[in-house]
LUMLUMDO-744348 format. One record per atom (N, C-alpha, C, CB): residue in three letters; x, y, z; atom name. Coordinates in nm, 2 decimals. Glycine has a CB too. Layout:
N
ALA X Y Z CA $
...
This chain:
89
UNK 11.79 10.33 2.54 N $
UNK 11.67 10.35 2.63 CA $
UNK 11.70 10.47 2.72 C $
UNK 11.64 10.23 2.71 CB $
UNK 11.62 10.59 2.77 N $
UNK 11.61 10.68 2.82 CA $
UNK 11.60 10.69 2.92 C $
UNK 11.56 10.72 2.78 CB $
UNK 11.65 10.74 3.05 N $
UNK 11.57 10.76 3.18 CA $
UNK 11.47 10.83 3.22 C $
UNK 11.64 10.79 3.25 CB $
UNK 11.38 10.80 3.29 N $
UNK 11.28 10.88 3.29 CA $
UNK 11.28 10.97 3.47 C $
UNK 11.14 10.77 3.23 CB $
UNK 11.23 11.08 3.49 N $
UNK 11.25 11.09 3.61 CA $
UNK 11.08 11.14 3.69 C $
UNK 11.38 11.20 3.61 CB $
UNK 11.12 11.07 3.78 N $
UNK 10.97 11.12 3.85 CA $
UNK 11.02 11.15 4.00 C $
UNK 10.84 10.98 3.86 CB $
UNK 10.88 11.19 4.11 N $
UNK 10.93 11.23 4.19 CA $
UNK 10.75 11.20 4.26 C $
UNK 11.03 11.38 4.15 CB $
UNK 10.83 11.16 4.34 N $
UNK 10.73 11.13 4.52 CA $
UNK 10.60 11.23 4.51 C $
UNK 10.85 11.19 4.71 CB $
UNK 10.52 11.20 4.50 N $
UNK 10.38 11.23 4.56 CA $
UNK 10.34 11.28 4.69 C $
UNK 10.33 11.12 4.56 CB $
UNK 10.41 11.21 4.79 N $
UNK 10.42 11.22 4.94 CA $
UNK 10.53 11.31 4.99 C $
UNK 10.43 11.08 5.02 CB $
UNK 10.65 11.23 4.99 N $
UNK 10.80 11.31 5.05 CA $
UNK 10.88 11.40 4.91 C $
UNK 10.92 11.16 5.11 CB $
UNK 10.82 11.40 4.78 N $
UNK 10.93 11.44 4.65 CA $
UNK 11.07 11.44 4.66 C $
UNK 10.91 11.60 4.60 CB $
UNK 11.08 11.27 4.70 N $
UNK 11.23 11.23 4.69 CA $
UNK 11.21 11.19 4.53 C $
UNK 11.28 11.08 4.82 CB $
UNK 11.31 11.17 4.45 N $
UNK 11.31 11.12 4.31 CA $
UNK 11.37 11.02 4.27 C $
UNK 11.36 11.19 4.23 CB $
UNK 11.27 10.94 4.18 N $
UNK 11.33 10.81 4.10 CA $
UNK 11.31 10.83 3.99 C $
UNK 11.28 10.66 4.12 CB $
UNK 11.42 10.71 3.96 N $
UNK 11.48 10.76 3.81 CA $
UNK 11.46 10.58 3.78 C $
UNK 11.69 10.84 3.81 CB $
UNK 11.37 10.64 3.66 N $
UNK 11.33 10.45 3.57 CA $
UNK 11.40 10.44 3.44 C $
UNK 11.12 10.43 3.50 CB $
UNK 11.48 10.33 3.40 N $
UNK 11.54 10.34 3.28 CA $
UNK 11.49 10.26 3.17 C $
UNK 11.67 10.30 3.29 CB $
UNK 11.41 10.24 3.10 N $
UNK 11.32 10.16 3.02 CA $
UNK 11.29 10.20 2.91 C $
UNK 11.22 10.14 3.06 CB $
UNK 11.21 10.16 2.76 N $
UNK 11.20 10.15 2.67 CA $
UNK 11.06 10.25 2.73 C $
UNK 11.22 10.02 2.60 CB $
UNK 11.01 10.33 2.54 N $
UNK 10.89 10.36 2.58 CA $
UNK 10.83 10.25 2.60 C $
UNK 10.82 10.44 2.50 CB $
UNK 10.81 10.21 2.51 N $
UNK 10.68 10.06 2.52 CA $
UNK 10.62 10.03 2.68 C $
UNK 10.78 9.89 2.49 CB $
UNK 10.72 10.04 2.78 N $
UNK 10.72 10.00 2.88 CA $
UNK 10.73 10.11 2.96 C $
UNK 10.81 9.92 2.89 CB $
UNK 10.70 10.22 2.93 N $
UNK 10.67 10.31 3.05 CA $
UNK 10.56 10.36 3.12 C $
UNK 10.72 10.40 3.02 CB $
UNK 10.45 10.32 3.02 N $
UNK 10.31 10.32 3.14 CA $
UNK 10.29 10.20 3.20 C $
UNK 10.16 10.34 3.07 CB $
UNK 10.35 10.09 3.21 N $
UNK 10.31 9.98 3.30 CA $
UNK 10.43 10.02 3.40 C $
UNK 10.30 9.80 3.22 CB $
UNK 10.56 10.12 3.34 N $
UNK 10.63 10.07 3.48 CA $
UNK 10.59 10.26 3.56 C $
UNK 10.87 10.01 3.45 CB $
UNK 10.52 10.34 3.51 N $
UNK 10.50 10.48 3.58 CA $
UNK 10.36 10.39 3.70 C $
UNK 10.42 10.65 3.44 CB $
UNK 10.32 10.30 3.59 N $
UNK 10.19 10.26 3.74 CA $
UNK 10.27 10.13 3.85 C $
UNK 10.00 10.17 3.64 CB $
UNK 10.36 10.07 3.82 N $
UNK 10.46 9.99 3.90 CA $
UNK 10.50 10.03 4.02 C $
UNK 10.56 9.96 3.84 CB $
UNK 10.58 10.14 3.95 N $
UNK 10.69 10.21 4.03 CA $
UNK 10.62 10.28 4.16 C $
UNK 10.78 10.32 3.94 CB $
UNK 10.64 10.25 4.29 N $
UNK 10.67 10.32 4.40 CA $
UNK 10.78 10.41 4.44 C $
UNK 10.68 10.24 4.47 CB $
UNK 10.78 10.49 4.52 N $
UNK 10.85 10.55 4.61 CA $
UNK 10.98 10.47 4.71 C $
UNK 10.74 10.58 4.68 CB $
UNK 11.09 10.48 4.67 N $
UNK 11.15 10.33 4.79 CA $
UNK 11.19 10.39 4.90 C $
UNK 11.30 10.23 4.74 CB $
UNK 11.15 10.57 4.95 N $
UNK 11.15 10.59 5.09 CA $
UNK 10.95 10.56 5.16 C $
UNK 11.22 10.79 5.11 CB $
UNK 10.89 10.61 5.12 N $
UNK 10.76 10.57 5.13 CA $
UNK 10.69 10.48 5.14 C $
UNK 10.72 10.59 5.09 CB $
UNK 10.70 10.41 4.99 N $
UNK 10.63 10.28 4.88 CA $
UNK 10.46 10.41 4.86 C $
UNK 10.58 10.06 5.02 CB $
UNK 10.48 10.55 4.84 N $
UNK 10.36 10.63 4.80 CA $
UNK 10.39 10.62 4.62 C $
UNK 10.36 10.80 4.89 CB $
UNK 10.29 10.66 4.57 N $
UNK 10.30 10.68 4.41 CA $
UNK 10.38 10.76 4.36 C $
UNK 10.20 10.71 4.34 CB $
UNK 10.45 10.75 4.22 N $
UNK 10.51 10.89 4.16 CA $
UNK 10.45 10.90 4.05 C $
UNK 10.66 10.90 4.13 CB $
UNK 10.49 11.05 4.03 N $
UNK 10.45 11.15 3.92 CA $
UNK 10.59 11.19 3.81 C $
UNK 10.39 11.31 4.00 CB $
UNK 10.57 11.13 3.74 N $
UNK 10.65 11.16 3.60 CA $
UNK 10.69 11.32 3.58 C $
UNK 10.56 11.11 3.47 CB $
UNK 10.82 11.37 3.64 N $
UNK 10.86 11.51 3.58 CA $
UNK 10.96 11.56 3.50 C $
UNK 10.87 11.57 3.67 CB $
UNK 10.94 11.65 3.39 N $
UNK 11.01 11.66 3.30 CA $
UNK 11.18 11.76 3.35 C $
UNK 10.91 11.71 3.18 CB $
UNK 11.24 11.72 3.34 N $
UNK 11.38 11.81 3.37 CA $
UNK 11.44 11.91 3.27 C $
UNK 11.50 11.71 3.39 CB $
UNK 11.47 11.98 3.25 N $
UNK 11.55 12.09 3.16 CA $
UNK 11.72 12.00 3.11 C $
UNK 11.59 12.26 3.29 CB $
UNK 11.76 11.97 3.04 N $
UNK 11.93 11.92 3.00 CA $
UNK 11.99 11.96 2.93 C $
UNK 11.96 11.83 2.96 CB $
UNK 12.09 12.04 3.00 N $
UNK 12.14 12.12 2.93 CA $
UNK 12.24 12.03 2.78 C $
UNK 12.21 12.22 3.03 CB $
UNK 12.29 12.10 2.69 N $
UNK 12.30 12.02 2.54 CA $
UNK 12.49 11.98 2.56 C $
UNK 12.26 12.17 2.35 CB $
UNK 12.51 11.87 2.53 N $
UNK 12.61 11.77 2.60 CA $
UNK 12.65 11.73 2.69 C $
UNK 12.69 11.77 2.59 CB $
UNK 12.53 11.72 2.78 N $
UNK 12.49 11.65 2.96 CA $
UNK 12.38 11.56 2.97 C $
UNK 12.44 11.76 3.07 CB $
UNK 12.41 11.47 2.85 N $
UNK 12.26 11.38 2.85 CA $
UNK 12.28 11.26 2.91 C $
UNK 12.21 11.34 2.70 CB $
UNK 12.43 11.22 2.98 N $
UNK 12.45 11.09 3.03 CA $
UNK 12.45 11.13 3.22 C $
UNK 12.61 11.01 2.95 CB $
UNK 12.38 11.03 3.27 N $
UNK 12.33 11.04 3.39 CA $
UNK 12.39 10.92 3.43 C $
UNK 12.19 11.05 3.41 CB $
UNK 12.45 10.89 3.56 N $
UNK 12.46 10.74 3.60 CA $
UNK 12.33 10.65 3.64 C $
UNK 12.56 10.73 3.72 CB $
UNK 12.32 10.56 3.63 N $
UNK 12.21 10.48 3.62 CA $
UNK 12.26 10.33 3.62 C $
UNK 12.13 10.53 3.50 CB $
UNK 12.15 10.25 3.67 N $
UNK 12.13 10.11 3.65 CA $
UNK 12.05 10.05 3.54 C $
UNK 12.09 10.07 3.77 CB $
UNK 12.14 9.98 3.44 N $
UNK 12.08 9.90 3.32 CA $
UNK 12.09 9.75 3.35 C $
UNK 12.16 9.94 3.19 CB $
UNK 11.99 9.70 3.34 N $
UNK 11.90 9.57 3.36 CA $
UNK 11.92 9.49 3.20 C $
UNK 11.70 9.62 3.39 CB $
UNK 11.91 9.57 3.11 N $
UNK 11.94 9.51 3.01 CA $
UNK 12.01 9.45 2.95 C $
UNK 11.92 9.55 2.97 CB $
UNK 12.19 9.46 3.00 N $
UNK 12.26 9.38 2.94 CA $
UNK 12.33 9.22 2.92 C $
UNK 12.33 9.45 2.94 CB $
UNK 12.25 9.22 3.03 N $
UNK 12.25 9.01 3.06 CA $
UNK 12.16 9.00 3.18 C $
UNK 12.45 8.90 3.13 CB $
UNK 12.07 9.07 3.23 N $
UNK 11.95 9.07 3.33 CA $
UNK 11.99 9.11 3.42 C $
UNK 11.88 8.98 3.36 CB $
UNK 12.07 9.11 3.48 N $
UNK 12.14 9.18 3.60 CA $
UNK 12.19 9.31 3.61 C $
UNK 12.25 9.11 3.63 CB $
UNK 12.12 9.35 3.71 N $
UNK 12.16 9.53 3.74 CA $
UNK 12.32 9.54 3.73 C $
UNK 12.11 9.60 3.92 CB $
UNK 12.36 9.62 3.64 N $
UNK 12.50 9.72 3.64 CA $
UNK 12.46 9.84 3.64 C $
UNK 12.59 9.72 3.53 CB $
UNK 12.55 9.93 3.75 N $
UNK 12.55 10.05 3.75 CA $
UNK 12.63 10.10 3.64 C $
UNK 12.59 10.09 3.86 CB $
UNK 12.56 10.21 3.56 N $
UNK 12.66 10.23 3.44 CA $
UNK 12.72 10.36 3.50 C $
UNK 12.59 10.24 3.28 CB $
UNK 12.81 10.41 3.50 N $
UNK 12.87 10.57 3.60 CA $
UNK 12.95 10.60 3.46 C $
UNK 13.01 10.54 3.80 CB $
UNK 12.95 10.63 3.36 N $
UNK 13.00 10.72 3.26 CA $
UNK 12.98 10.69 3.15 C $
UNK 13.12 10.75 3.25 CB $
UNK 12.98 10.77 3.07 N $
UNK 12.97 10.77 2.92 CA $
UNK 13.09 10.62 2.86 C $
UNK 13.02 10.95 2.87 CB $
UNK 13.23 10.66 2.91 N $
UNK 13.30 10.53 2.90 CA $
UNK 13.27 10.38 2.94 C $
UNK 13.39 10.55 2.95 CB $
UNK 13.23 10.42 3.06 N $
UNK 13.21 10.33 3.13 CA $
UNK 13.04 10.19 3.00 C $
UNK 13.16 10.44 3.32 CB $
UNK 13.00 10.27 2.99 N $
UNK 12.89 10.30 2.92 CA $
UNK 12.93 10.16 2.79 C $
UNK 12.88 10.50 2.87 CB $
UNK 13.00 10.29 2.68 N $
UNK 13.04 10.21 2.62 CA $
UNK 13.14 10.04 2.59 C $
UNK 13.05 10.29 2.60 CB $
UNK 13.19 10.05 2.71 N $
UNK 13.28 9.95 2.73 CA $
UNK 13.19 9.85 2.74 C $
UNK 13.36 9.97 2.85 CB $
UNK 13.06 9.88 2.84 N $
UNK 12.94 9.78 2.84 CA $
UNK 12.92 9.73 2.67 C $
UNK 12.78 9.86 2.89 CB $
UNK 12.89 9.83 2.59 N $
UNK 12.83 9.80 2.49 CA $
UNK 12.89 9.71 2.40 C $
UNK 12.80 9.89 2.43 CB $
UNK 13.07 9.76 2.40 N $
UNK 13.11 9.64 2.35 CA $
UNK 13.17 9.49 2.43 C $
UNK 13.20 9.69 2.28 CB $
UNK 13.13 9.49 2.52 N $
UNK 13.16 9.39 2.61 CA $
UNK 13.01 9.31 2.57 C $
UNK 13.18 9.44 2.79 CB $
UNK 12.85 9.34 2.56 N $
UNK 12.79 9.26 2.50 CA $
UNK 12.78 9.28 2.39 C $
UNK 12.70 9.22 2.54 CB $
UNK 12.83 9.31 2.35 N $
UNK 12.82 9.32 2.20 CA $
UNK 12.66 9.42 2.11 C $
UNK 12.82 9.16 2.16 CB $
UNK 12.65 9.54 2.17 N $
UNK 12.56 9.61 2.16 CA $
UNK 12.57 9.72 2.11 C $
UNK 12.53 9.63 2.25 CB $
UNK 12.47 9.83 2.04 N $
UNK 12.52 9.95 2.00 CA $
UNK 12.40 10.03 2.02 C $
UNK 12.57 9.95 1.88 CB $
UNK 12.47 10.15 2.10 N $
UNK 12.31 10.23 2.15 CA $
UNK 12.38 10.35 2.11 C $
UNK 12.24 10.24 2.33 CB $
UNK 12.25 10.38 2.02 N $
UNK 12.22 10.53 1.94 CA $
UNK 12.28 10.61 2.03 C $
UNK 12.05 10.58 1.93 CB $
UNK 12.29 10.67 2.14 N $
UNK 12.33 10.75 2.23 CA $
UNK 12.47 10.77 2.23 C $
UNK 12.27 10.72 2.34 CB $
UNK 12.54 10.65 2.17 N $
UNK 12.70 10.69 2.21 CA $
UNK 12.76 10.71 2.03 C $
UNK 12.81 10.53 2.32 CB $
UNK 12.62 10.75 1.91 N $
UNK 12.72 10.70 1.79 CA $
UNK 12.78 10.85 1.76 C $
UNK 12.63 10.61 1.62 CB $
């Protein structure tokens, strides 16, 4: 799953949503601002080519937020639940 990045409406502080497509127009109209609670706007970033891993919080691997902070780090998840994401093959 991909991160997606948006950015404040009001103050253009930036959140970062980690979710499936499926699930990204119910969570672009969800998601608030967590300095504000004003709406965000979905913006596309430039990445440069082998800088595609960002640290981030994944919800997905037993429901509970982990911060994932590296590409290792990353994968260690994957085989700890026993997972395999396209992104690290």
């Amino acid at each position: 799953m991909p991160l997606y990045d948006f950015e404040c409406t009001a103050c253009g502080k930036e959140v970062e949503i980690f979710c499936c497509i499926n699930d990204l127009e119910q969570r672009k109209m969800d998601t608030r601002c967590p300095s504000c609670q004003c709406t965000v706007k979905q913006v596309i970033k430039a990445v440069r080519p082998g800088d595609w891993f960002r640290e981030h919080v994944n919800y997905d691997f037993d429901g509970t937020p982990i911060q994932v902070t590296s590409k290792r780090h990353y994968r260690e998840l994957c085989r700890k639940f026993n997972v395999q994401a396209r992104a690290l093959m």
